[in-house]
N, C-alpha and C positions, 0 to 999 in steps of 0.2 A: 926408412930407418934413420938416413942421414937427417930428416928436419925434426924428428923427434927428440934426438941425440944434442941436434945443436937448440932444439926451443930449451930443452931439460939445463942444458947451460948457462941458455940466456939469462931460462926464472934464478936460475942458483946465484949467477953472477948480481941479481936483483936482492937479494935478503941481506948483504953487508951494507947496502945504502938505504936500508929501510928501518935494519936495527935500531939505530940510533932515534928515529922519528914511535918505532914501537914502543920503547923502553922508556920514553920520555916522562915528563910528572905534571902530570895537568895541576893538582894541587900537594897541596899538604894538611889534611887535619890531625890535629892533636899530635901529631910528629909519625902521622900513617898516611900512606902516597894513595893518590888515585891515579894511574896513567894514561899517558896523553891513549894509548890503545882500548882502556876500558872505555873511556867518552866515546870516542872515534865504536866502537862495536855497539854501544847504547846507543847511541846515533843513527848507527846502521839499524836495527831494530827498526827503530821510531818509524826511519822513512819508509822501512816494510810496512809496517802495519800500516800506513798513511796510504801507501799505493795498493795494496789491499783492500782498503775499503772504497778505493775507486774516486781517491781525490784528487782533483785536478790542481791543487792548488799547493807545491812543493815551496817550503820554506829555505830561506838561506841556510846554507851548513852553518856558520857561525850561530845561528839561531839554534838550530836543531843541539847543537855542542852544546850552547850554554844550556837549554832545558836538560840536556844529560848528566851538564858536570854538577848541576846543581841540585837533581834526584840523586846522583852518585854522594854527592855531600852529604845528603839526609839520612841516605842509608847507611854510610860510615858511621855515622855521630850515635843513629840508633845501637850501631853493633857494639859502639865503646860504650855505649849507656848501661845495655844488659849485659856485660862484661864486669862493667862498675858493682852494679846489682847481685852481680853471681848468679843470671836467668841462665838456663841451658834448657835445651828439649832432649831428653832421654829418646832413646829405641822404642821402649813402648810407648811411650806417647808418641811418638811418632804411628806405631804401625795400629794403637789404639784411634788416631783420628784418620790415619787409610781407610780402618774399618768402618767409621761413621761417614766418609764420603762414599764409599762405596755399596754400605746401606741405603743411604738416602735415595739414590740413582737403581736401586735394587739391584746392585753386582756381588759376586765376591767379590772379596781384592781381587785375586787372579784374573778374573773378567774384568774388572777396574785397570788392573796393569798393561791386560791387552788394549782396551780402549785408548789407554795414554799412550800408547803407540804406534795403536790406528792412525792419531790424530798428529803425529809424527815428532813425537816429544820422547827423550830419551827418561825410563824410566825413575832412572837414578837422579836426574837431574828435577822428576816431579818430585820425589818426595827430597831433593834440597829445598826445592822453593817452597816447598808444603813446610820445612821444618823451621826457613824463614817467616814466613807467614806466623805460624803458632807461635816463634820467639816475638815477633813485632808482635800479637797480641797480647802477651803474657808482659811485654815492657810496658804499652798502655796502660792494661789494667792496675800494673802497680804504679806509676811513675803520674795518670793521669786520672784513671776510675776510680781509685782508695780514696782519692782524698776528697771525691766528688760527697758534700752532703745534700741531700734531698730532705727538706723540711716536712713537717706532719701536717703541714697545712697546707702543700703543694699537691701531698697525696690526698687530702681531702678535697681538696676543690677537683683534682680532675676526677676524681669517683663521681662527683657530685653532678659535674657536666658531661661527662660523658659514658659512664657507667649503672651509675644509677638508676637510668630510667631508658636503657639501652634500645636504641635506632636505626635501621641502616644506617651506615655509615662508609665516605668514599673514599681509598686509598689509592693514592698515586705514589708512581716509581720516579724519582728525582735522580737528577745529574744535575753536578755545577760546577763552575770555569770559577775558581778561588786565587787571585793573586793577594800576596801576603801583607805586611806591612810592622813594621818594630814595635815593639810594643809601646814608644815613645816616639811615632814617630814626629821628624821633623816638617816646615811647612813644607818645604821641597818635597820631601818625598813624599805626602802625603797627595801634592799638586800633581805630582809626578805619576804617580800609581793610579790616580785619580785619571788624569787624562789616558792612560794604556787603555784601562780597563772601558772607559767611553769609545776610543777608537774600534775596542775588537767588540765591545755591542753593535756597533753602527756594522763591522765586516758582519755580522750574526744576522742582524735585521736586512742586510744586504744579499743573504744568500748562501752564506759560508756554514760550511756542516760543521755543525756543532763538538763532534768527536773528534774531530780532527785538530778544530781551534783548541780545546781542550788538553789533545797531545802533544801541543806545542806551547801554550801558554800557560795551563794552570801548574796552581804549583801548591792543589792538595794532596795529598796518602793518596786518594781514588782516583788519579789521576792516567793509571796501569789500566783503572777497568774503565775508562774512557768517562770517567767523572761520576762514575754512578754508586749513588749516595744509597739505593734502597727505596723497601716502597716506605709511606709516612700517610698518617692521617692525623688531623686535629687535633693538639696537643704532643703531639711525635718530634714538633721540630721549635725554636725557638720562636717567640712572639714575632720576631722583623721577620722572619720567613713565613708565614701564615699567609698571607697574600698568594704565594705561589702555590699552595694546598689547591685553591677555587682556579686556577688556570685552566684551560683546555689543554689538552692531550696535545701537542707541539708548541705551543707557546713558552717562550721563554722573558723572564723578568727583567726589569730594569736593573741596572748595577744596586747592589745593596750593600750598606755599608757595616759594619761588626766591627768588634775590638779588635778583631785579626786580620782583617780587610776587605776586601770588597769581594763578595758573590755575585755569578748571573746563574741563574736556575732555568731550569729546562724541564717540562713535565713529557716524561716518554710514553706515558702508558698509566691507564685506570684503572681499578675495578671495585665493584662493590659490595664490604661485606655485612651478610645477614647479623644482628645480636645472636649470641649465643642462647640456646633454650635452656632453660630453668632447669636445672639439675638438681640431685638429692639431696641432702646434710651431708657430712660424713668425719669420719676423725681424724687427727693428724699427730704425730709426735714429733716432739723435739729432741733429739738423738746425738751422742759422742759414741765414738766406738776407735778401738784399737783392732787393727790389723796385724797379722801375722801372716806372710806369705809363706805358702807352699809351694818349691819347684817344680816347672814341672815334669822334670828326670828324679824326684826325690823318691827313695825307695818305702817301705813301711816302716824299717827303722829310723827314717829320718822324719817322715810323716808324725810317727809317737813320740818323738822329741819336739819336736812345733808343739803340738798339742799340750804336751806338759808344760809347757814354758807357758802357754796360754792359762793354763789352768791356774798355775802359780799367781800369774799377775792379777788372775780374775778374784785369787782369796786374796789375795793383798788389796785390793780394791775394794770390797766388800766394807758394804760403812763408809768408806770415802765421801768426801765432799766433793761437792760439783768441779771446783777448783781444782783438788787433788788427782782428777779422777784427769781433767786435762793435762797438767804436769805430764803427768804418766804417758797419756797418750805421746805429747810430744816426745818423750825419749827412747818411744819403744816401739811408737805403730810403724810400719811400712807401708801405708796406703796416701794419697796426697792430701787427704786432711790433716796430718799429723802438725804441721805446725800452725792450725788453727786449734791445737789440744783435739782433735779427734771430732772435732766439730761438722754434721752432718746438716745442720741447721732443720728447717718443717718439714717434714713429707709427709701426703696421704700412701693407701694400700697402691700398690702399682709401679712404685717409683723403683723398688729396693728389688735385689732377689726374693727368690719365694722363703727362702729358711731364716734369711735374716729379716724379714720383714714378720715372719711369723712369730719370731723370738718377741719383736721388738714391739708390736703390740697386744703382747700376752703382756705385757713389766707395766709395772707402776713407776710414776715418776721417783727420781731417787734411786730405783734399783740398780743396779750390777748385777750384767747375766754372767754363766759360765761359756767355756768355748761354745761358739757356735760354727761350725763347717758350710762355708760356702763355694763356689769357685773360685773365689779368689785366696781363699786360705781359713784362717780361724780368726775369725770377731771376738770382743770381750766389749759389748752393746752397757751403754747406760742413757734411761731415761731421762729427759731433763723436764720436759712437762709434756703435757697433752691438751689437746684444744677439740671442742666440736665445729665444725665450720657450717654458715649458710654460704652456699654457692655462690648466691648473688652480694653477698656481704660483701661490705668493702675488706674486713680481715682476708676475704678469700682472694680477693682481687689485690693484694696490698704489693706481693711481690713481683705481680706484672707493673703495675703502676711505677714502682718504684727503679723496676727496669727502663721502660720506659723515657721516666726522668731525667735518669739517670744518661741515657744515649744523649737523649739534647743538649743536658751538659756537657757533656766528649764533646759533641758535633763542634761546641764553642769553644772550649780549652785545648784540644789536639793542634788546633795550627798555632795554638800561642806558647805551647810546651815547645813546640817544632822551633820557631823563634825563638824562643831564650838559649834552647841548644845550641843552634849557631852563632847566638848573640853573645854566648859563655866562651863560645870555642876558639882555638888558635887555628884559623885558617886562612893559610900560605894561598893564593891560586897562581897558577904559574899561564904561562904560556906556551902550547904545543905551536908544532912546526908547522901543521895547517891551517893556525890559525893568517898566516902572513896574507893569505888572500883578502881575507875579513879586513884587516887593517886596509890593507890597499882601495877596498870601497869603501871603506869611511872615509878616507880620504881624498875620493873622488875620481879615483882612477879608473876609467871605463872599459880599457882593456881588461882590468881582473874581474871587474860587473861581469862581463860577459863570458868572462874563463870560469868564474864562480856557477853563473845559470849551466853551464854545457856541461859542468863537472858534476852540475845536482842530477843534469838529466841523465847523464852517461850511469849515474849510480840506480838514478830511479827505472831504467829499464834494465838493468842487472837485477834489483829485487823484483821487476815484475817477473823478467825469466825465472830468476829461482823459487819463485811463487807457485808460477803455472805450474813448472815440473814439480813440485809438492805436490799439488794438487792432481797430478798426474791427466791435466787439460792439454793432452795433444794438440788441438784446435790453438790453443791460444801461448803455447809454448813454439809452434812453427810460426806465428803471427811477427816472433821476435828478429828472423830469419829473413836477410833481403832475397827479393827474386834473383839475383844474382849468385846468393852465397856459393862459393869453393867448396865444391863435395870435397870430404876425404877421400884421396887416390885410394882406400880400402875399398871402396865402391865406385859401380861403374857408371853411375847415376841419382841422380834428384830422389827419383819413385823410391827405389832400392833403400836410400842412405834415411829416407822419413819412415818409411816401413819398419827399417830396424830400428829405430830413436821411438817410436812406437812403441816398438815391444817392450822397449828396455824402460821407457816412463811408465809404464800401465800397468795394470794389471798386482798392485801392491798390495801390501796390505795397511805399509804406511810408507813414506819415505819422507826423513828429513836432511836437509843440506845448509851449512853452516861455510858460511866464505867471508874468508881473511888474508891480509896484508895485500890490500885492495890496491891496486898501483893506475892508476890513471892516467896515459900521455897524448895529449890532443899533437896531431899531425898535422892536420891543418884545420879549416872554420866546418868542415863536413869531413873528416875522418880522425878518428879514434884508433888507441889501443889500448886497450885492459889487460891486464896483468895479476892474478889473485889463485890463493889457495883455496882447494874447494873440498872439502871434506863428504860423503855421500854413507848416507846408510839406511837402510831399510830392512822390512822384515828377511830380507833375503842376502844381503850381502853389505859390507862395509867398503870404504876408500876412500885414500886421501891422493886428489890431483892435485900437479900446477898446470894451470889451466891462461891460455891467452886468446883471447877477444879482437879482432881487428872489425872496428864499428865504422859504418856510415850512415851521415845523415840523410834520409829521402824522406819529403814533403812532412818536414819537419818532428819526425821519428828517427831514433838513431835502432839501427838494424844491424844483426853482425851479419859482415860479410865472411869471416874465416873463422874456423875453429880451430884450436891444437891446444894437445895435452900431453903432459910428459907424467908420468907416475915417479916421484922421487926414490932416491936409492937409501933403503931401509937403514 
């Protein structure tokens, strides 16, 4: 009781000398802080995932920092952009695109939620990132895809080559390591970026995993999913990249040069798809329609109120022009067409629900129908034309095509949009308190070289512990543990004290652990102390430790030798 009482002390007396390095401000954009703790936890991240995937190759923290502060950066800049814009993601869209991942995987949500749990992710926290995800795609599309034009001659020629007279054809999955460049750059930097990107080809052609160089170097959006770009075939990706199409399954390209910077491409994976078989005719309509939503707690008198408000607009509407009939829609509908005027664009049979699709091609172009009742509320549908399509027609094929295009243009403008952002922006970087060691090896000082490597290792076998116990790999969670280790005096023995550490990692149904205000003090060239908050929860129980480490190095592994924990005073 006394060494619990007095460690519980120790870690407390530790948080007033840590505040101030916590609190710190790595940068400043546009006059909003990133701190020196959010780099420092992005950081900590990276190098999980790094020793996770079994690389042997740990980068300097100064390294690992700057690829953090400078993703921190781009995600700021994003957040002020669709602020600027007025983006926002509603509730339903949110729990509307739950439901389409969780269709896709064939769950419910429910079954969807248990899985992100399994896998030891707090649920709340997926659908944050999920609702970040949907805002960063919804700032592209406006900021980057609107203004993308695809010409009628760009669509005809790839009809021509590669639709028309439809082939097998070979799709490969792409990843690539993208360092950036200004959009003006100068020769230095051009010399400069130019030599990085030659050195870490030559580490790639040398043997160095590609995911890993990627999570430390590149500096595209896909850089989170370890560079991967998608599958692509023939005409899917710009001209200078076409080369990499014909590569074998592990080979990776020479640096390639773009308006944005320089690429190395990587082919993970093949396959090859059949043309599609000749399908029937069939018809299509071009469609505006105003919505009205129905709650779904709305009683019958409130149901016959919608309805008549529908009806109303729909004799007001009647004889409208195509124009007019927009207008309308944008002031009245509630559905997310409304500020394209109610604009539904082509569809065949299939697309729509059954009643509104029933309406919709029973009417003549021109017409204004009356309410129609669907799930989602009451429609007021107007035709705008009707087309017959041949399947193999290019008309049919025009909105793939155009999609298509459409991404290869992104693929080229997304890092250059990325670039004017920062290049627009007012950002301050400051210097955090860890970085002092970084300084000291630039400057040649070998003492901190070698305090810097034992401070990477000290960290990188703390995520591989907190790894294994994730993963609930008993084997490889005691591997962390010297043959020496300090049973806890709770037990009377080695056998006893792994047996119970057993029980308590296993058998979950997920458990994840989340550790902060990481404190590190080397003792001497082979012994350690670690110092860190550990936060623990699983399907079965929650807690937050302070938690201390006393590590030694043996045959060049740092292993704890002692464990203690103090549970803080609520």
């Amino acid at each position: 009781m006394h060494l619990i009482t007095l460690l519980a002390g120790l870690l407390l007396l530790i948080a007033p000398a840590q505040a101030e390095e916590f609190d710190s401000i790595a940068a400043v954009v546009n006059n909003e802080a990133i701190t020196c703790s959010q780099v420092d936890q992005d950081a900590q991240i990276m190098l999980t995932q790094l020793h996770q995937s079994g690389s042997t190759f740990i980068p300097a923290a100064s390294e690992l920092n700057q690829r953090s502060l400078d993703g921190l950066i781009v995600k700021t800049l994003q957040k002020q952009e669709a602020r600027k814009l007025e983006l926002k993601v509603s509730d339903e869209e949110l729990d509307d695109a739950i439901k389409n991942v969780a269709a896709s995987n064939n769950l419910t949500p429910d079954q969807l939620k248990a899985a992100v749990e399994q896998q030891g992710m707090h649920y709340d926290e997926y659908r944050s990132n999920l609702r970040e995800q949907i805002l960063k795609n919804k700032l592209v599309n406006v900021a980057v895809r609107s203004k993308i034009q695809v010409s009628e001659e760009a669509v005809q020629e790839y009809y021509r080559k590669y639709l028309e007279h439809p082939k097998p054809r070979r799709e490969v999955k792409l990843a690539q390591l993208f360092l950036s460049l200004p959009s003006e750059p100068t020769p230095e930097q051009l010399a400069v970026t130019r030599q990085k990107i030659r050195n870490i080809h030559q580490q790639l052609l040398a043997g160095k995993d590609f995911a890993q160089m990627v999570a430390i170097y590149s500096e595209s959006p896909d850089r989170q999913q370890q560079g991967v770009m998608g599958w692509f075939m023939q005409g899917g990706v710009a001209q200078r990249f076409a080369s990499a199409l014909e590569m074998p399954v592990g080979q990776i390209s020479d640096p390639i040069r773009s308006p944005s910077g320089f690429h190395i491409l990587k082919v993970l994976a093949e396959r090859w798809k059949d043309p599609q078989n000749t399908g029937v005719s069939y018809d299509e309509v071009h469609a505006r329609h105003i919505l009205l939503k129905v709650p779904s707690y709305a009683d019958a008198a409130t149901k016959a109120k919608i309805r008549q408000r529908a009806e109303a607009i729909s004799h007001d509407l009647q004889g409208a022009s195509d124009a007019q009939f927009a207008v309308r829609a944008k002031e009245d509908s509630q559905g997310p067409s409304a500020e394209r005027g109610g604009d539904l664009g082509w569809f065949k049979k299939g697309a729509m629900v059954p009643a509104f699709e029933k309406a919709a091609f029973a009417m003549k172009p021109g017409e204004t129908s009356g309410p129609v009742e669907s799930p989602f509320g009451f429609h007021i549908i107007r035709i705008v034309a009707r087309r017959h399509i041949d399947p193999n027609s290019l008309q049919a094929h025009r909105d793939q095509i155009q999609q298509i295009l459409t991404n290869v243009e992104t693929q080229e403008q997304l890092p250059r949009w990325i670039a004017s952002l920062r290049a627009e922006a007012n950002i301050d970087i400051r210097k955090c308190p860890s970085q002092a060691s970084a300084q000291a090896i630039e400057s040649g000082d070998s003492e901190a070289v070698q305090e810097t490597q034992t401070d990477n290792q000290l960290k990188a076998s703390l995520a591989s512990w907190k790894s294994a116990w994730e993963k609930q790999d008993a084997k490889a969670y005691f591997s962390h543990y010297s043959n020496h280790f300090t049973v806890p005096k709770s037990f009377p023995d080695l056998t006893t004290w792994k047996a119970a550490r057993t029980k308590a990692i296993t058998g979950k149904r997920y458990i994840r652990i989340t550790l902060s205000n990481i404190k590190i003090t080397l003792l001497d060239k082979t012994h350690a102390r670690i110092e860190f908050t550990q936060h623990y929860q699983s399907d079965q129980s929650n807690s937050s430790d302070l938690k201390l480490f006393l590590m030694e190095k043996t045959d060049g592994d740092w292993k704890i030798t002692r464990e203690m924990a103090a549970v803080p005073a609520k």
